[in-house]
C-alpha positions, -999 to +999 in steps of 0.1 A: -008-742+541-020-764+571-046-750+595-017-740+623+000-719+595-036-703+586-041-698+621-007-680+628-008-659+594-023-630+607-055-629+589-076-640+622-065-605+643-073-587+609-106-601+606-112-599+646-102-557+643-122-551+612-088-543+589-093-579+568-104-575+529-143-583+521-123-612+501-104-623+530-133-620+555-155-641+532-126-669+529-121-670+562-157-672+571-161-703+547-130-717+565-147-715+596-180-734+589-153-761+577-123-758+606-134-760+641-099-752+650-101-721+630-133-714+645-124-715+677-094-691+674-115-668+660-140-667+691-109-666+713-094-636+699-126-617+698-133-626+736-093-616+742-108-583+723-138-581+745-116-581+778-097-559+768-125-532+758-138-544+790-109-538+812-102-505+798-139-487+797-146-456+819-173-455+843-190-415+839-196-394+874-223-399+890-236-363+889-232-360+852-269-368+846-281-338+868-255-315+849-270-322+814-303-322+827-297-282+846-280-275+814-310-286+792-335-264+814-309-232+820-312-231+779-350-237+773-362-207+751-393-193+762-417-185+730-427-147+733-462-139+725-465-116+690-487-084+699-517-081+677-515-065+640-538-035+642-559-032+606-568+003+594-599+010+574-579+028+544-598+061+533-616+065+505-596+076+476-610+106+447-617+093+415-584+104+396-564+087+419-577+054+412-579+055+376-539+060+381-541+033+403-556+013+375-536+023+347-502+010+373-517-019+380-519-033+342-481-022+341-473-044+368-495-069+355-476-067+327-442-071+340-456-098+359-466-115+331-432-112+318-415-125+347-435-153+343-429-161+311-393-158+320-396-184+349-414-208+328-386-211+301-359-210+328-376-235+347-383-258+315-345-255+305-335-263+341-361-295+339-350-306+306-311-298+319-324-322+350-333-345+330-299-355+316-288-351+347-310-378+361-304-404+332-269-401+333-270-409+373-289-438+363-264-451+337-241-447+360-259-468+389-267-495+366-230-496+359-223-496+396-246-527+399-232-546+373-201-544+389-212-551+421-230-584+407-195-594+388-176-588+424-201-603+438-199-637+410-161-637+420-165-639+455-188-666+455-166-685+429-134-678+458-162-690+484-167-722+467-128-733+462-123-723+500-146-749+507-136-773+483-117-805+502-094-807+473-084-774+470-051-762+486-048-728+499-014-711+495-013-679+510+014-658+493+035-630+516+050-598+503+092-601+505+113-576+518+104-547+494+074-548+493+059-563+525+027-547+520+015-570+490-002-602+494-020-628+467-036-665+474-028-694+454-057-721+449-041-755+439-066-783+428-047-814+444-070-836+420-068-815+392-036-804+396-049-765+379-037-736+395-062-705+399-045-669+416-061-646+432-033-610+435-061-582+434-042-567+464-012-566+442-007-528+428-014-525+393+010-539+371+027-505+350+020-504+313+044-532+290+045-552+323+026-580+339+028-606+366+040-637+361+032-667+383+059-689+394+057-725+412+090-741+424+095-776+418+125-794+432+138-764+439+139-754+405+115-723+392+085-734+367+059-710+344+027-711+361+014-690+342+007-649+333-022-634+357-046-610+342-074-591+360-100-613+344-082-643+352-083-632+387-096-669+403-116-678+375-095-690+347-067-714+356-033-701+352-014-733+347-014-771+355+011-778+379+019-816+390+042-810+420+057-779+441+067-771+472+064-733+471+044-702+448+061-670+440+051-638+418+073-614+398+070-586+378+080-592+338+076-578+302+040-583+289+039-619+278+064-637+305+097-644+306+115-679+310+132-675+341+119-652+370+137-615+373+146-622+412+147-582+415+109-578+408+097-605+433+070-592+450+050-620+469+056-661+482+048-684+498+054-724+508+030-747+508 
């Protein structure tokens, strides 16, 4: 794919309205630093953006500072002053009454007690019950950061062949049925290995798997079976000439000749 064909893909106005992939906005970002051309469409379309945001914003009234600020003040809550709490000098009580006084008193302190003892078992379950709670949040964050280290391992490794002057990027376009579906090829002109990168492809159903195809002379070659781990770190297949990429769907394992029904993605180079 020459830069004219990069440039007229699409992927600039994604990237430019915020709908482009992390991987694609990272690919096209290296491509950039490398492609003035590509550069500089990207800073046209975001000042074409800019106009437009521009040429459509609304000015507010004039008055509608004065109306929020007569608003705030009609709805200012004025803090009423609390009267006093009068305090009574109790009377003094006869002598039987208080030793029933006392007598309650050790009940309640009982029950007190009680309640307490309650709390404290309920609140050491709840801790302990916390507890679990907390680790398993942790496992699960240190899971979350391992994967976001592995992504993050992939992307740099898609960063790097971007940038690499004898890599060839073949961007591969979802056919008819299923236009939403998209991979990119990365062909090592020196090399002559093909990596794939088709994690916007929807997950292959069980007993099937997609199967790389390059077409030589017109004629369609094994390129290789993708796999998630393979995903632009293993290459697929050596492949000496070709003048276009293509992806089906086939039986786990490959199959010798593509099933032109389960085409999903291609793309010339």
């Amino acid at each position: 794919m020459n830069t004219k064909e990069y440039i007229s893909s699409g992927i600039i106005e994604s990237y430019v309205l915020g709908h482009a992939s992390i991987e694609e906005a990272g690919i096209l970002e290296c491509v950039m630093k490398n492609n003035a051309e590509v550069k500089a469409a990207v800073e046209e379309a975001q000042q074409t953006l800019e106009n437009l945001a521009t040429a459509q914003s609304v000015t507010p009234p004039d008055d509608l500072k004065s109306k929020i600020w007569n608003k705030i003040q009609q709805e200012q809550i004025v803090e009423e002053v609390k009267p006093a709490v009068s305090v009574d000098i109790p009377a003094a009580k006869p002598q039987e009454e208080i030793r029933i006084q006392s007598n309650n008193n050790w009940k309640a302190f009982a029950i007190a007690a009680s309640v307490l003892f309650l709390v404290s078992v309920g609140g050491n379950m709840f801790w302990m019950s916390n507890q679990s709670k907390m680790k398993t949040e942790i496992a699960d964050m240190n899971n979350h950061k391992k994967s976001q280290d592995l992504a993050m391992q992939k992307m740099n490794r898609k960063m790097d062949m971007a940038t690499d002057p004898n890599m060839e990027m073949v961007m591969l376009n979802g056919v008819e049925k299923h236009t939403d579906s998209k991979a990119m090829v990365f062909w090592n002109r020196k090399t002559k290995d093909v990596y794939l990168t088709a994690e916007s492809l929807p997950k292959a159903p069980d007993g099937m798997q997609y199967q790389l195809w390059a077409i030589e002379d017109g004629k369609p070659v094994n390129a290789g079976m993708y796999t998630l781990e393979k995903d632009s770190e293993i290459a697929l297949a050596n492949i000496s000439n070709a003048q276009a990429f293509a992806i089906t769907l086939e039986k786990q394992g490959g199959s010798t000749i593509p099933t032109m029904e389960n085409m999903y993605v291609m793309g010339e180079i």
